[in-house]
BAKE-844637 format. One record per residue (C-alpha): x, y, z. Coordinates in nm, 3 decimals, always signed. Example, Ala and Ser with C-alpha at 12.3 -4.5 7.8 and 13.67 -1.06 7.14 Angstrom:
# BAKE-844637
[atom [+1.230 -0.450 +0.780]]
[atom [+1.367 -0.106 +0.714]]
//
This chain:
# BAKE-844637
[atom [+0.793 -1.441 -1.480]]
[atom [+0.783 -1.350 -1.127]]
[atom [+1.162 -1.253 -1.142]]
[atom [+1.046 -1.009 -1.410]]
[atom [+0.766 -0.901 -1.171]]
[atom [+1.041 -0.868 -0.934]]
[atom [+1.279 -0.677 -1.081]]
[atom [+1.014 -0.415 -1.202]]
[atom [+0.913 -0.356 -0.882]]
[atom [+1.280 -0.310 -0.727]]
[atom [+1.278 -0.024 -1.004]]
[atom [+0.941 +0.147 -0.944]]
[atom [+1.115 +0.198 -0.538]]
[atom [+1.396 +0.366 -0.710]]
[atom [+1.434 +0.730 -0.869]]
[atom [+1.450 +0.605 -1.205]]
[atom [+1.250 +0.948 -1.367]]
[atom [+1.280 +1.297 -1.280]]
[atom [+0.994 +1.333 -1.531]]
[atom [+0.633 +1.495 -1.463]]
[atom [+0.318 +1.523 -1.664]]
[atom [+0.027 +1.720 -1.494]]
[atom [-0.306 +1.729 -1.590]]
[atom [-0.554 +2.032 -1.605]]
[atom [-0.614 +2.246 -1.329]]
[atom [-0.837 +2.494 -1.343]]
[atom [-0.927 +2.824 -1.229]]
[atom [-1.193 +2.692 -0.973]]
[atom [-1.190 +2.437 -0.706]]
[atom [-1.185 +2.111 -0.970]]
[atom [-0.859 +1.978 -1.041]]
[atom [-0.751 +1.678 -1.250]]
[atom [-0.444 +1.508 -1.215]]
[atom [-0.322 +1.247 -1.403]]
[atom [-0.189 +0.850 -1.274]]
[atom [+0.151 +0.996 -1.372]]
[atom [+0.151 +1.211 -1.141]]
[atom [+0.055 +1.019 -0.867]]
[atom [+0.349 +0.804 -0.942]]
[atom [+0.554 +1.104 -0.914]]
[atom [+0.484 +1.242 -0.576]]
[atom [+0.522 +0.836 -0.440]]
[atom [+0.863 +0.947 -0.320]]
[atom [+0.690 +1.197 -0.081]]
[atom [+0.708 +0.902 +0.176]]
[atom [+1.045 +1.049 +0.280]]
[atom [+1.214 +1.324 +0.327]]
[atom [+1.484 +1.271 +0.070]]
[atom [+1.222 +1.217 -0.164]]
[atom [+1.046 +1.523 -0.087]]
[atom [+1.376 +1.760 -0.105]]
[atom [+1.413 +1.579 -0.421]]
[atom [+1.095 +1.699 -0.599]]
[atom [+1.106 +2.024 -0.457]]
[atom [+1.475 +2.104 -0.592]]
[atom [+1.367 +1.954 -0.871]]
[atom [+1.053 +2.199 -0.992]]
[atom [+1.324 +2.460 -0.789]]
[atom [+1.548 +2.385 -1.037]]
[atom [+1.317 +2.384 -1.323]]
[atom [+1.166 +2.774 -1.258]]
[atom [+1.511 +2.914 -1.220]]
[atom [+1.576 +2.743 -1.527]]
[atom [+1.269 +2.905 -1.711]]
[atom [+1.364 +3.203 -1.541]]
[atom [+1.729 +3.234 -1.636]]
[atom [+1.545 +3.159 -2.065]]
[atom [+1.294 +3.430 -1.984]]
[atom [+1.536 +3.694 -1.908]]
[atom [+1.774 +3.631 -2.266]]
[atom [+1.462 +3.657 -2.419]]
[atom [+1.337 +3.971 -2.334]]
[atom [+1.720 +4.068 -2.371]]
[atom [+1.735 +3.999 -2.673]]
[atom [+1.375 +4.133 -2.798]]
[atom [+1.484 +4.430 -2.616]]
[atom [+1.782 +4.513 -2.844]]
[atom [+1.526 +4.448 -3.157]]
[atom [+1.292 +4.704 -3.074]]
[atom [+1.020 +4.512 -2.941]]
[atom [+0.776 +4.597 -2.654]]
[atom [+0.867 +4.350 -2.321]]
[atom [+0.634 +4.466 -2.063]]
[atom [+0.379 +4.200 -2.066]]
[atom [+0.641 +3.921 -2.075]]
[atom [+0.864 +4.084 -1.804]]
[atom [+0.516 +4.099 -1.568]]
[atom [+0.458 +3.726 -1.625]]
[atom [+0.853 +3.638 -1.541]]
[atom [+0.816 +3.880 -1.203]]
[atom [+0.509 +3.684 -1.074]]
[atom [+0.725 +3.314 -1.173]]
[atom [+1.044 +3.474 -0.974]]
[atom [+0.779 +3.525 -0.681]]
[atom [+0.698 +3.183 -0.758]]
[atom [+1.039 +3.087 -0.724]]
[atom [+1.033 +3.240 -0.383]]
[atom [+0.800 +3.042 -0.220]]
[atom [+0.978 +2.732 -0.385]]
[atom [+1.259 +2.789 -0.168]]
[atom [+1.060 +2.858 +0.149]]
[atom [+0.854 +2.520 +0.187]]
[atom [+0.876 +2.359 +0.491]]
[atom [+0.983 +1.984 +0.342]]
[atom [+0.853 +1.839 +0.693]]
[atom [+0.541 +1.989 +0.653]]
[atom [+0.226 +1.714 +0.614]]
[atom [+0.114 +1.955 +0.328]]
[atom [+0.469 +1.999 +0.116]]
[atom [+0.288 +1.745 -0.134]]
[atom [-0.020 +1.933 -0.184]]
[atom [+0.196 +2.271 -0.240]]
[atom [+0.391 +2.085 -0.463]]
[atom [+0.122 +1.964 -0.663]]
[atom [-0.052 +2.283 -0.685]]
[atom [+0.223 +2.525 -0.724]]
[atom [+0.329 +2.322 -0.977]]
[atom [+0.066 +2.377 -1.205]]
[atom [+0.110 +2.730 -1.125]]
[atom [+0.409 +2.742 -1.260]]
[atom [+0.293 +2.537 -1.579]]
[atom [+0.014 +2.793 -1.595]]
[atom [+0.265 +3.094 -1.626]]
[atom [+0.512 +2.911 -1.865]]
[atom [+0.229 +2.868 -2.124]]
[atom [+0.112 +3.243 -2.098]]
[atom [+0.466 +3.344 -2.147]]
[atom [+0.483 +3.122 -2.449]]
[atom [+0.144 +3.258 -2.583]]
[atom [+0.231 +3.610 -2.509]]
[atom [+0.546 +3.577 -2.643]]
[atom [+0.451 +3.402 -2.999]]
[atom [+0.190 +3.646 -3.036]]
[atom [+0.464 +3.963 -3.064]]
[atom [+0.707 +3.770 -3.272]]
[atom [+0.711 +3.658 -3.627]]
[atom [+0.884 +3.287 -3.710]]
[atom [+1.237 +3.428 -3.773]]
[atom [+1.278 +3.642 -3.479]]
[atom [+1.150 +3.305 -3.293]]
[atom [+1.362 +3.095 -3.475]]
[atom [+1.670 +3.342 -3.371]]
[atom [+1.559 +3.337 -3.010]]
[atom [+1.581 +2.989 -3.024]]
[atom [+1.905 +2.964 -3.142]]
[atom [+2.043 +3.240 -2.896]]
[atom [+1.908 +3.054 -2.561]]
[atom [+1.973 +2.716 -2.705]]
[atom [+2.342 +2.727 -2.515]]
[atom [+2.283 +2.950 -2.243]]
[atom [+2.404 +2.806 -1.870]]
[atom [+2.205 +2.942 -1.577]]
[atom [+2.448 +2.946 -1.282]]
[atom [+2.220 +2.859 -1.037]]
[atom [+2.079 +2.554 -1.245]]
[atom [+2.443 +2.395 -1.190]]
[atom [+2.424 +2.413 -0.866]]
[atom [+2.091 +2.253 -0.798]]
[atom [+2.183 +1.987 -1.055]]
[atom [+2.440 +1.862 -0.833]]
[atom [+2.249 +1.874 -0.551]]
[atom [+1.962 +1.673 -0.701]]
[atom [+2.211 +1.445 -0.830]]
[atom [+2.338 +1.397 -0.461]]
[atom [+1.989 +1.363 -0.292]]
[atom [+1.886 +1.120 -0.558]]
[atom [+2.170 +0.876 -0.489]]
[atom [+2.113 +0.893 -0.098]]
[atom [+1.750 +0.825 -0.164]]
[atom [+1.815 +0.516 -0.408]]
[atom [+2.105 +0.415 -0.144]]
[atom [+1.829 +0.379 +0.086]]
[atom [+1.572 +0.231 -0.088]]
[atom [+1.830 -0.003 -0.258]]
[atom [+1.980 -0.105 +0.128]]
[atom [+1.639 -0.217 +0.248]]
[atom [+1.606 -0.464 -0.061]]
[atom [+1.982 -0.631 +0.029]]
[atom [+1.868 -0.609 +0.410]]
[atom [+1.548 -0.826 +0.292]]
[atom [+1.735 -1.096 +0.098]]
[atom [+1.968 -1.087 +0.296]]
[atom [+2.280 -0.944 +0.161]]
[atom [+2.506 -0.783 +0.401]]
[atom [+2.805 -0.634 +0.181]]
[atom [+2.732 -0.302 +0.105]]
[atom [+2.998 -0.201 -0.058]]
[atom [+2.812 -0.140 -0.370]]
[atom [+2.609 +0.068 -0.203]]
[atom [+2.893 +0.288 -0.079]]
[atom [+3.048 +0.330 -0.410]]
[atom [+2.694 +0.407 -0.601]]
[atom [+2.669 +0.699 -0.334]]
[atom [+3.045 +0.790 -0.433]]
[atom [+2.940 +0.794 -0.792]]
[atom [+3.210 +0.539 -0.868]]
[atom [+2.933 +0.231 -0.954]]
[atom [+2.635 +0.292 -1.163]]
[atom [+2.328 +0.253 -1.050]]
[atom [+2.253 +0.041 -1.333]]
[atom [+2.560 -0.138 -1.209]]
[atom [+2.442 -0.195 -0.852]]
[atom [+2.089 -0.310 -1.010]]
[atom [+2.277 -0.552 -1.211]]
[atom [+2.405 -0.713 -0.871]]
[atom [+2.109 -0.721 -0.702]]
[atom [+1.949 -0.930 -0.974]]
[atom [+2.240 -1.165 -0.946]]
[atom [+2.177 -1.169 -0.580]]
[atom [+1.793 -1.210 -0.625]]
[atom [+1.869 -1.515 -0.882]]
[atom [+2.062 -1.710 -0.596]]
[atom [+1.761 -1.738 -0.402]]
[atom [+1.507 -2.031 -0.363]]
[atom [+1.155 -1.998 -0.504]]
[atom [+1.056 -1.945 -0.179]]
[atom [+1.247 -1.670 -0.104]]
[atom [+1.180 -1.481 -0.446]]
[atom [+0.821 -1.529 -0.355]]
[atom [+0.847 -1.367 +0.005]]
[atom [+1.045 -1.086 -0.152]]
[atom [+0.859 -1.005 -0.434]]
[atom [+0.524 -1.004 -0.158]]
[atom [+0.646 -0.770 +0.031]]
[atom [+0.808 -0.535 -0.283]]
[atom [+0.461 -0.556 -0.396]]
[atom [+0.293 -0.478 -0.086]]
[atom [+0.528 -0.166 -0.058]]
[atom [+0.446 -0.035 -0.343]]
[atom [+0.079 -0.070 -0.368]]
[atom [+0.118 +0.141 +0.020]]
[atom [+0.250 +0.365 -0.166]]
[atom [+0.018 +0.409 -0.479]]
[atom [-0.292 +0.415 -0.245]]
[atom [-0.057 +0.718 -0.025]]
[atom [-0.028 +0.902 -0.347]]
[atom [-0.432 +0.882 -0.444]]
[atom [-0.480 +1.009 -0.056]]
[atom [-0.219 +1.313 -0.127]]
[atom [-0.414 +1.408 -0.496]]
[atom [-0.775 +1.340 -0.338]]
[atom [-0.671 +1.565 -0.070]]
[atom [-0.553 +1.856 -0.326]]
[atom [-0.896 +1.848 -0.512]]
[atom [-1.031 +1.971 -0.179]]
[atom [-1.088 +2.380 -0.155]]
[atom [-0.852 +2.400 -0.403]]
[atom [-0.999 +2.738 -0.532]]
[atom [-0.994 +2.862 -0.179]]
[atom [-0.596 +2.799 -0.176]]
[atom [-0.499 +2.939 -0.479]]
[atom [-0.709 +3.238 -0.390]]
[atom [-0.444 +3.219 -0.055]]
[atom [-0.185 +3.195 -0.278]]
[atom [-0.234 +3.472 -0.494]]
[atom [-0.319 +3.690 -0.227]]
[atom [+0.044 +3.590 -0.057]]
[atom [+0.228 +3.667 -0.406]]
[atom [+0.059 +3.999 -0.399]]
[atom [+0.191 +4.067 -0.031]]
[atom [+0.564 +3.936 -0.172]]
[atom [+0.536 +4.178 -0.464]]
[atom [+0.552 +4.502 -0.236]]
[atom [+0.944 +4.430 -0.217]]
[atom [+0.966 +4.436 -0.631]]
[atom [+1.168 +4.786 -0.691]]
[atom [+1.037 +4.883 -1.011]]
[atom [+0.689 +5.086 -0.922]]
[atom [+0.533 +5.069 -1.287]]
[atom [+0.575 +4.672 -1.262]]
[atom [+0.501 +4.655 -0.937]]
[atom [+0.131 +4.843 -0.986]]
[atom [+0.057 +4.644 -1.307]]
[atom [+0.173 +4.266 -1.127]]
[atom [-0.056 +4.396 -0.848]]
[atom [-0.311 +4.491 -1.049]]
[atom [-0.267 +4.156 -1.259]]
[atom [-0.279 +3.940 -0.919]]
[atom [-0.606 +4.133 -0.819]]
[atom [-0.737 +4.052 -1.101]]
[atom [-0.677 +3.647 -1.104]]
[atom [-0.791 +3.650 -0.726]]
[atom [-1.159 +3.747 -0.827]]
[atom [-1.166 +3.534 -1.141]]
[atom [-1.102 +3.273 -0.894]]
[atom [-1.330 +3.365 -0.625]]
[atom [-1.355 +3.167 -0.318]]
[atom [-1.050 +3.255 -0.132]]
[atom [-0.912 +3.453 +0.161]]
[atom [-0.645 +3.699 +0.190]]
[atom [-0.318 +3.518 +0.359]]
[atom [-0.160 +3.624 +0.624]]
[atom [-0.050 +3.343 +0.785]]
[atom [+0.357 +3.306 +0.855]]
[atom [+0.417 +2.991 +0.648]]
[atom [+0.270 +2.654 +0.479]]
[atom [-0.092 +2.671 +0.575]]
[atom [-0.054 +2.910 +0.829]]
[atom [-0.354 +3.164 +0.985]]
[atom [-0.692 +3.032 +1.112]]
[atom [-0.987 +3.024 +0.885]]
[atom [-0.875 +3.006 +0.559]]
[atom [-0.615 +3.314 +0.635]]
[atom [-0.245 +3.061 +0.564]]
[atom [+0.026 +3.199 +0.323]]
[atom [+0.039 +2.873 +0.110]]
[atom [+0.428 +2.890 +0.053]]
[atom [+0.511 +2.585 -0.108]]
[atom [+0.672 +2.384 -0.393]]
[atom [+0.640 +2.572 -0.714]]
[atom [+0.740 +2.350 -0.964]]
[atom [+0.856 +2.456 -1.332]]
[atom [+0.621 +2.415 -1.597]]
[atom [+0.732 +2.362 -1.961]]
[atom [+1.078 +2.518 -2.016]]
[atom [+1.146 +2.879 -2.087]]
[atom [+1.314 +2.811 -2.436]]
[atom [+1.428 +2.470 -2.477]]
[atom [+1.705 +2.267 -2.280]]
[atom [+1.877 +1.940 -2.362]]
[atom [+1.697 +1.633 -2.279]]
[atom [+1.812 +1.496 -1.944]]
[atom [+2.137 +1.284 -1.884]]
[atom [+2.056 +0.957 -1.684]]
[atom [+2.407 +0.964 -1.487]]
[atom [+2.233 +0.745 -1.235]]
[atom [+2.050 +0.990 -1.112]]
[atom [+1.716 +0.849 -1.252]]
[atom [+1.738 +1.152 -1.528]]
[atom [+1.532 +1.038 -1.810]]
[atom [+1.506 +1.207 -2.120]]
[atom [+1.418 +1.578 -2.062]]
[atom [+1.027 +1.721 -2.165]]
[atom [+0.838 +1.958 -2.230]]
[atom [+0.660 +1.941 -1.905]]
[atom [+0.942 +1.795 -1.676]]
[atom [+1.233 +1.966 -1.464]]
[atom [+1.477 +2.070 -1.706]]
[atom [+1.285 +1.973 -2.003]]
[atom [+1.318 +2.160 -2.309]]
[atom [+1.027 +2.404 -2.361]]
[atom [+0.849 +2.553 -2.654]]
[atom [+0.914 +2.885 -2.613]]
//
């Protein structure tokens, strides 16, 4: 039993799920997130781990993006009316923006990622409602069909980044385990990173390793695994209690920094109406100040341009689940990076 224990918790250090699941935020200063969550943002402890998450949701907005723009192609060349969906992808490609400009040393990268995040969730499901209230079942059916296979560019590039920054991250977590029982040949180690051994491979080892030891030793290890990971649950519940706090007052920051961003978008008509539209969620949201800070939680008294994570919410039109190939990929969703999405 305890080398069950054991092994379990060797996995939880890992990246064995690129897989999130938020719960409701809403337009005030309450937020509820869900345990998953908190499990999620665990790997916040580093900066790999952090650069991880963050190319991750990266990764999933382009990706929602790159949908977003075939569909309104494509509804374009049947006649139908775009501007509503085309204001909701301008504010997600602002979104994007800030994605890309987080400081990943910053204290507060988990809180942006939390919380930009949701934004993005928030403007994936009002593209999806907007979008299946204009078309009937067959056009959405063809849509479907017509984005199933498309390959955003920029998607394949941050896919083998991730994929890189998730084996140097388990390379390190998986080191300090061999350092602890002892095992000094890391050649394993060197070839996972390579991508010429599986990680399941290397896992397999370092139970064989693990099942040489005495009782004694298990016991040690398996006390401090433990006591590693509970640091790092009661880290996350900091990170999400900390988020709950003002968190009306940042979004209001927030919007008001996508509005200054949106002065550089070329087209005047959607430029107006997205300013107009940001206006509009800033009161409904009440309690913030106008940004003009120069980066994460910068300004004095309430005055920062939150730029941080952004995170993709449920897909822009569907993708394939995710391939493990040791990068801790599991099976894509609808509210995960690169999960398949209902619109």
């Amino acid at each position: 039993m305890k080398m069950k224990i054991c092994i379990l918790v060797v996995c939880l250090m890992l990246v064995i799920s690129t897989t999130f699941a938020y719960g409701e935020i809403g337009e005030g200063s309450i937020v509820n997130i869900d345990e998953h969550t908190c499990k999620q943002i665990n790997i916040f402890n580093s900066l790999d781990g952090a650069e991880i998450r963050l190319l991750q949701l990266e990764k999933s907005v382009a990706n929602n993006i790159c949908k977003g723009q075939l569909i309104i192609s494509n509804l374009l060349d049947l006649g139908y009316e775009t501007f509503d969906l085309e204001l909701i992808l301008a504010e997600m490609d602002l979104l994007s923006g800030e994605i890309q400009s987080v400081d990943v040393n910053s204290s507060e990268a988990v809180y942006f990622f939390v919380e930009l995040k949701q934004d993005a969730i928030d403007l994936s499901k009002e593209f999806r409602e907007t979008l299946n209230g204009q078309v009937d079942e067959s056009t959405k059916t063809a849509l479907q069909d017509a984005i199933k296979n498309d390959i955003c560019g920029i998607n394949q590039v941050l896919k083998t980044l991730i994929e890189n920054k998730i084996r140097l991250y388990n390379k390190q977590q998986l080191n300090e385990i061999f350092r602890i029982i002892g095992i000094t040949n890391t050649n394993d180690l060197q070839k996972y990173q390579n991508g010429t051994l599986s990680l399941l491979q290397v896992k397999q080892n370092l139970v064989l390793g693990i099942g040489e030891l005495i009782d004694e030793e298990k016991f040690i290890l398996l006390t401090q695994l433990k006591s590693d990971n509970i640091r790092l649950k009661i880290r996350s519940r900091v990170n999400i209690q900390n988020v709950t706090k003002d968190y009306g007052y940042r979004k209001c920051n927030r919007l008001q920094n996508r509005l200054n961003n949106s002065e550089n978008i070329e087209n005047e008509t959607l430029r107006l109406h997205l300013q107009q539209r940001l206006r509009l969620r800033m009161n409904q949201t009440g309690d913030g100040h106008s940004g003009n800070g120069k980066g994460p939680g910068g300004g004095d008294n309430g005055s920062g341009n939150d730029q941080g994570p952004g995170g993709g919410g449920n897909g822009s039109g569907g993708g394939n689940g995710g391939n493990n190939n040791e990068t801790g990929g599991g099976n894509g969703n609808h509210n995960g990076p690169g999960g398949g999405g209902p619109w």
